[in-house]
C-alpha positions as CSV (number, residue, x, y, z in Angstrom):
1,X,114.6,84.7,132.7
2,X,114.8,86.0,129.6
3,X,111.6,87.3,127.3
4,X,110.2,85.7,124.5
5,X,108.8,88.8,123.0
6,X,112.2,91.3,122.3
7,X,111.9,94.6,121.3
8,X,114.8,94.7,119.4
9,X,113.7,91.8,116.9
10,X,111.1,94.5,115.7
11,X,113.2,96.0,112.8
12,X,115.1,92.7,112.2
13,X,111.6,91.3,111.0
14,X,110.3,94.3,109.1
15,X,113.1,94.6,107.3
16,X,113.1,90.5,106.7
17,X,109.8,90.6,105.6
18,X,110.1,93.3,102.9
19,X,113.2,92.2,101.6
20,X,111.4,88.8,100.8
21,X,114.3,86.2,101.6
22,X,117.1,85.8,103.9
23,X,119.7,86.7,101.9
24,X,118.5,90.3,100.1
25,X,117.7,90.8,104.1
26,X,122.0,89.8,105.0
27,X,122.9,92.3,102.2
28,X,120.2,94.6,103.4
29,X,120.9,94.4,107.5
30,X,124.7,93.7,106.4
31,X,125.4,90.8,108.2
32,X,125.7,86.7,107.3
33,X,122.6,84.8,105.3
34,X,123.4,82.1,108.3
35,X,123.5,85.0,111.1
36,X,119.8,86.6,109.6
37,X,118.4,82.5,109.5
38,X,119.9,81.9,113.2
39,X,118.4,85.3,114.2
40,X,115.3,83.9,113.2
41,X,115.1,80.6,114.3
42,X,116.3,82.1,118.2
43,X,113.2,84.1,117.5
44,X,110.8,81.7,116.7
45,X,112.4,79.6,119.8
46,X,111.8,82.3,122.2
47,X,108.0,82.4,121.1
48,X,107.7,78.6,120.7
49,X,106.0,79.5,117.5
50,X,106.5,79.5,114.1
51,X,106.4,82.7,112.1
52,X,107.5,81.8,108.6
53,X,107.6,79.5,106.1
54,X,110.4,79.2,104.3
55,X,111.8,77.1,101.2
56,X,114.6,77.0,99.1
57,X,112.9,79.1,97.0
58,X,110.4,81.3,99.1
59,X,109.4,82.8,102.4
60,X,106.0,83.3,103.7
61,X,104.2,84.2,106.7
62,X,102.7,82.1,108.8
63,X,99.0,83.9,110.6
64,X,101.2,84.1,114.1
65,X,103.9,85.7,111.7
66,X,101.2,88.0,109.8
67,X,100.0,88.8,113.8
68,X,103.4,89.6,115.0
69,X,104.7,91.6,111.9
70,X,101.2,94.2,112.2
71,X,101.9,94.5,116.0
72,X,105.9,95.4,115.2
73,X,105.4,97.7,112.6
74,X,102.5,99.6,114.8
75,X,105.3,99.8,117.2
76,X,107.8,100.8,114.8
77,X,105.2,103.7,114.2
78,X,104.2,104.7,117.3
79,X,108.3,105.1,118.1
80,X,108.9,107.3,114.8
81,X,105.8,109.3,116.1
82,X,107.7,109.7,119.5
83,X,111.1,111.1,117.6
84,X,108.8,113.0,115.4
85,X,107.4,114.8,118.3
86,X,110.4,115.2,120.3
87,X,112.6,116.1,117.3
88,X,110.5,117.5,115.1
89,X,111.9,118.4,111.7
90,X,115.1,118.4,112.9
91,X,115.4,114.3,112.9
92,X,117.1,113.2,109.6
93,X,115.6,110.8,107.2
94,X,117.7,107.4,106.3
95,X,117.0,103.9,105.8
96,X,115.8,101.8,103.2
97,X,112.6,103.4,101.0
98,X,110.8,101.1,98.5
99,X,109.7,103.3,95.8
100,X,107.0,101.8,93.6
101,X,105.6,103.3,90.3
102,X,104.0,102.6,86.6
103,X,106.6,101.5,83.7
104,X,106.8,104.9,81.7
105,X,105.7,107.5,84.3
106,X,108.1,105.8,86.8
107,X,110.9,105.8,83.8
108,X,110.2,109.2,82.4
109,X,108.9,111.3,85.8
110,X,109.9,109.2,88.8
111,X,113.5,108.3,88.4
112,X,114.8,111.9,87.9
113,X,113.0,112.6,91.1
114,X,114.1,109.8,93.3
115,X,118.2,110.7,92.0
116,X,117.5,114.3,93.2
117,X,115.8,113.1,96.8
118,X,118.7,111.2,97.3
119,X,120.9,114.3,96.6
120,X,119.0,115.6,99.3
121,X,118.6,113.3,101.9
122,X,122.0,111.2,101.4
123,X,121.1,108.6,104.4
124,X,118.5,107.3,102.4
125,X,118.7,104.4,100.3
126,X,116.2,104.3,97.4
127,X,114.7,100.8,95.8
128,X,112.7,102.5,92.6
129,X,110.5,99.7,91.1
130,X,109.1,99.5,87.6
131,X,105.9,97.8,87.1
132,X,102.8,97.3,84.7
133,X,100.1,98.2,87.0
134,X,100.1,99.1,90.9
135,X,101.1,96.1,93.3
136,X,98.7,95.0,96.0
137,X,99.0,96.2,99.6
138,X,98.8,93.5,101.2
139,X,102.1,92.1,99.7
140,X,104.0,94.4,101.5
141,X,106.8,95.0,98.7
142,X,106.3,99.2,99.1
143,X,106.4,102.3,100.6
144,X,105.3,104.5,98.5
145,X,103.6,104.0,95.2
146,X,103.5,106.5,92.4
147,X,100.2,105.7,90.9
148,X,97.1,106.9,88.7
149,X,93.8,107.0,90.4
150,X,93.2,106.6,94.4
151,X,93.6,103.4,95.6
152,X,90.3,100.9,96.5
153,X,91.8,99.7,99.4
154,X,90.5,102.2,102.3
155,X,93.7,101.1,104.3
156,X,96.0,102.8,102.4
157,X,96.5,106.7,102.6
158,X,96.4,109.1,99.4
159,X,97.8,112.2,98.5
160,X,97.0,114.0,95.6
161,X,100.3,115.1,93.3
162,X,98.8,116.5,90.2
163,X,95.7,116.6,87.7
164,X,95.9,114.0,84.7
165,X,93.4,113.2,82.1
166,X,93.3,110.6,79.1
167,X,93.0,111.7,76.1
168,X,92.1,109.7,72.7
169,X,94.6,110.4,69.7
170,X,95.4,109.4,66.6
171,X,98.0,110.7,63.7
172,X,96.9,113.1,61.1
173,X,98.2,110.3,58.7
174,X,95.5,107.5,60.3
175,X,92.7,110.2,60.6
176,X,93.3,111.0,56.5
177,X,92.9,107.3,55.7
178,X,90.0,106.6,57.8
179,X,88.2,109.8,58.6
180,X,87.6,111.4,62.2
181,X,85.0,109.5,64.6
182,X,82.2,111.9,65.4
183,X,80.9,109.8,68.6
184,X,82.1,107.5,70.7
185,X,80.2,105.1,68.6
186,X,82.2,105.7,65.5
187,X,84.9,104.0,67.1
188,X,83.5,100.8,66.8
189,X,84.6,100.7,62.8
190,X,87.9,102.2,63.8
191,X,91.6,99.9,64.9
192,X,91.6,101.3,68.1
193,X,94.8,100.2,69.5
194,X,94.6,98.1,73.5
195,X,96.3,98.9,76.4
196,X,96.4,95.6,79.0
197,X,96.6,97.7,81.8
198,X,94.5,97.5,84.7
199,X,91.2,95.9,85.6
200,X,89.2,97.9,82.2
201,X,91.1,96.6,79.3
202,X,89.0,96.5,76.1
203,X,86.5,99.2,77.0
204,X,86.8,102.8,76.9
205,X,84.4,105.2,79.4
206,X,83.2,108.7,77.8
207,X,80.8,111.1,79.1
208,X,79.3,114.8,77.6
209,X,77.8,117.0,79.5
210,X,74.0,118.3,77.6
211,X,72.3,121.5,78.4
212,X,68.3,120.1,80.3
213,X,66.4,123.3,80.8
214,X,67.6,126.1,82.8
215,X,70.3,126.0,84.8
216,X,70.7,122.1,84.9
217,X,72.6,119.5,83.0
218,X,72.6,115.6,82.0
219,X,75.7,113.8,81.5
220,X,75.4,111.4,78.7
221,X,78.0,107.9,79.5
222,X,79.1,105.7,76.5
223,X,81.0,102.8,77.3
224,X,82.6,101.4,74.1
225,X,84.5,98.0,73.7
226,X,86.9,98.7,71.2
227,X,88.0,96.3,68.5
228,X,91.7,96.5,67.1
229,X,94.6,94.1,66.0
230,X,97.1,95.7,68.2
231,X,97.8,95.5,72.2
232,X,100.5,95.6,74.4
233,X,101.0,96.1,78.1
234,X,103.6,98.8,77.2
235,X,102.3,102.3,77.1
236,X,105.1,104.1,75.2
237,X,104.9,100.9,72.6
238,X,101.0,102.0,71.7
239,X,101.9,105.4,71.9
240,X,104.7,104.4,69.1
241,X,102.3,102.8,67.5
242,X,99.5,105.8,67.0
243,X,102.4,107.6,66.0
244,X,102.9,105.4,63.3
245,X,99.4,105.5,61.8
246,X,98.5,102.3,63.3
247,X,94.8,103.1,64.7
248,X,93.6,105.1,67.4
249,X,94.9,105.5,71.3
250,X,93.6,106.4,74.6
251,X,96.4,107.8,76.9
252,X,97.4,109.6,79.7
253,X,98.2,113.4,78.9
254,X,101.5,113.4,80.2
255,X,102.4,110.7,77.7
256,X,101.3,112.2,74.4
257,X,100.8,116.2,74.7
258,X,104.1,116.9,73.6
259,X,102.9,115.0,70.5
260,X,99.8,117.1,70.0
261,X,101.5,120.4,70.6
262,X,104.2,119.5,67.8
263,X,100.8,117.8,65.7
264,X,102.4,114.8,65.3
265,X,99.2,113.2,66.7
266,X,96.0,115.0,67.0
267,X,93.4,114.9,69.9
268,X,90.3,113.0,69.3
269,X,86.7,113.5,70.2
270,X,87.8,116.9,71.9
271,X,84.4,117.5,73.4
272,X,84.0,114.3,75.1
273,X,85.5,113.3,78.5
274,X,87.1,110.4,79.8
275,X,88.1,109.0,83.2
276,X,90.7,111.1,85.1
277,X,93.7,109.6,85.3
278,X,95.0,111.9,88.2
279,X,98.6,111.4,89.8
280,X,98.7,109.8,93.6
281,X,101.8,109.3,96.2
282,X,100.3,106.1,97.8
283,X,101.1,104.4,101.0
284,X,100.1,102.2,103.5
285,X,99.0,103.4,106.6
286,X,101.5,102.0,108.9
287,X,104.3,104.0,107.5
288,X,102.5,107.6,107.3
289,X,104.6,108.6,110.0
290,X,107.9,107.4,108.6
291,X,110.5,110.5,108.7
292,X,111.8,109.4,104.8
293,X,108.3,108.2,103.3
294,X,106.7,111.7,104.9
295,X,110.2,113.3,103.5
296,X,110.0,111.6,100.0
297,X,106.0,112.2,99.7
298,X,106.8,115.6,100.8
299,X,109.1,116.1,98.6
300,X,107.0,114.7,95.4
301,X,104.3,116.8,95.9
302,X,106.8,119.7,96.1
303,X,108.6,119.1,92.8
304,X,105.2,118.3,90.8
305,X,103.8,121.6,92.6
306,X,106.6,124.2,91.3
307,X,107.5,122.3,88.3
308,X,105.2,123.7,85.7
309,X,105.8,121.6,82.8
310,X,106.0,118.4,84.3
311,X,103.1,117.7,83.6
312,X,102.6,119.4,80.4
313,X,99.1,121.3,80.0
């Protein structure tokens, strides 16, 4: 008599799940889009349930298919932590990793990383994606994320890559038309140029530490909505843009310092701080014992660690 629940099905439904239909799974698993469907449909048999809902067009899970997909990839898990500990370092990494990360950092910082870990670790296959602003865990569509900030969701693990602030700039062209804000406040009269990026778009977060008696301090925080005729969801089209005398920007370090070293654009406000904007290798927990995710984290944190001018200071 034979099972309904197989072992073996496991991987087959990870690795249909993440690809997101049954034919990037075929190409993926290389086998027939009619072979991965009938794969499934046994499955689903078997269990005398239904785990997905599928379309022409789409594929979602169904809850049994959420419930069985958590179970098999904390099985998954539990059997890389078994090779890990029996094998050590001496297991190689290989399979598919989903490499997630912002549109600029990912184009400027990320891609030249992912082609040398590739180098390295030639079994694995690398999917780098581009996107505007961080994807949610729960679609599943990771495995790591290149990201600025922590993430919210407590089920994710973080590790810190490097230090990143925002700075506020403008060109020496702009700042001789319209002056130099003083305060935070001052920017209010000034075309301060939008980034739609993120949950805070429209208001920018500055705080000053002030001397209160001995030995003690007060932070003063200004939050400013700022008013311009300019936005985009593109960082290196605002950053363009202040280059161009067009108004005032607030953006990452890594994105403009070359800028302010050559004094094409010149910091702002140089005695007010902003929100950090520090550089995180994100995951979700399932796959923190993954031989290639620990590899490629790993490996990350390496190359931002010994390469000094990566991110320029």
């Amino acid at each position: 008599m034979s099972k309904a629940i197989n072992p073996s099905d496991f991987d087959f439904f990870s690795t249909l799940v993440s690809c997101g239909s049954l034919a990037a799974a075929a190409r993926e698993l290389g086998i027939s889009t009619p072979a991965v469907s009938k794969h499934l449909a046994l499955m689903e048999e078997r269990l005398r349930l239904r785990l997905m809902n599928r379309t022409t067009r789409r594929m979602s899970l169904t809850p049994e298919g959420e419930t069985y997909l958590e179970a098999a990839r904390k099985i998954l898990s539990e059997i890389d932590d078994l090779e890990n500990f029996l094998w050590g370092t001496t297991q190689t990494p290989k399979g598919l990793l989903r490499v997630n990360a912002t549109l600029g950092f990912g184009r400027s910082y990320v891609a030249p990383l992912v082609s040398s870990f590739v180098q390295q670790y030639a079994d694995v296959d690398v999917q780098l994606q581009l996107s505007v602003t961080p994807p949610p865990l729960s679609e599943d569509i990771y495995d790591v994320c290149v990201r600025f900030g922590p993430p919210p969701d407590t089920r994710a693990v973080a590790r810190f890559l490097a230090s990143n602030r925002r700075i506020l700039c403008a060109s020496p062209a702009y700042l001789q038309r319209h002056g130099a804000p003083k305060s935070p406040q001052d920017l209010m009269a000034h075309n301060c140029i939008g980034i739609r990026q993120g949950d805070e778009y429209g208001v920018w977060r500055f705080t000053r530490s002030r001397p209160k008696g001995k030995g003690s301090a007060k932070v003063d925080e200004q939050n400013i909505r700022i008013r311009g005729n300019l936005t985009t969801n593109d960082g290196g089209v605002a950053v363009n843009w202040a280059l161009a005398g067009k108004g005032i920007l607030l953006r990452a370090e890594w994105d403009v310092v070359e800028y302010i070293q050559r004094g094409t654009l010149i910091h702002v406000l140089p005695n007010f701080d902003t929100p950090d904007a520090d550089i995180y290798a994100v995951y979700p927990q399932q796959h923190r014992s993954t031989t290639r995710v620990k590899a490629f984290v790993d490996f990350l944190a390496a190359s931002f660690e010994n390469d000094a001018g990566l991110i320029a200071r």
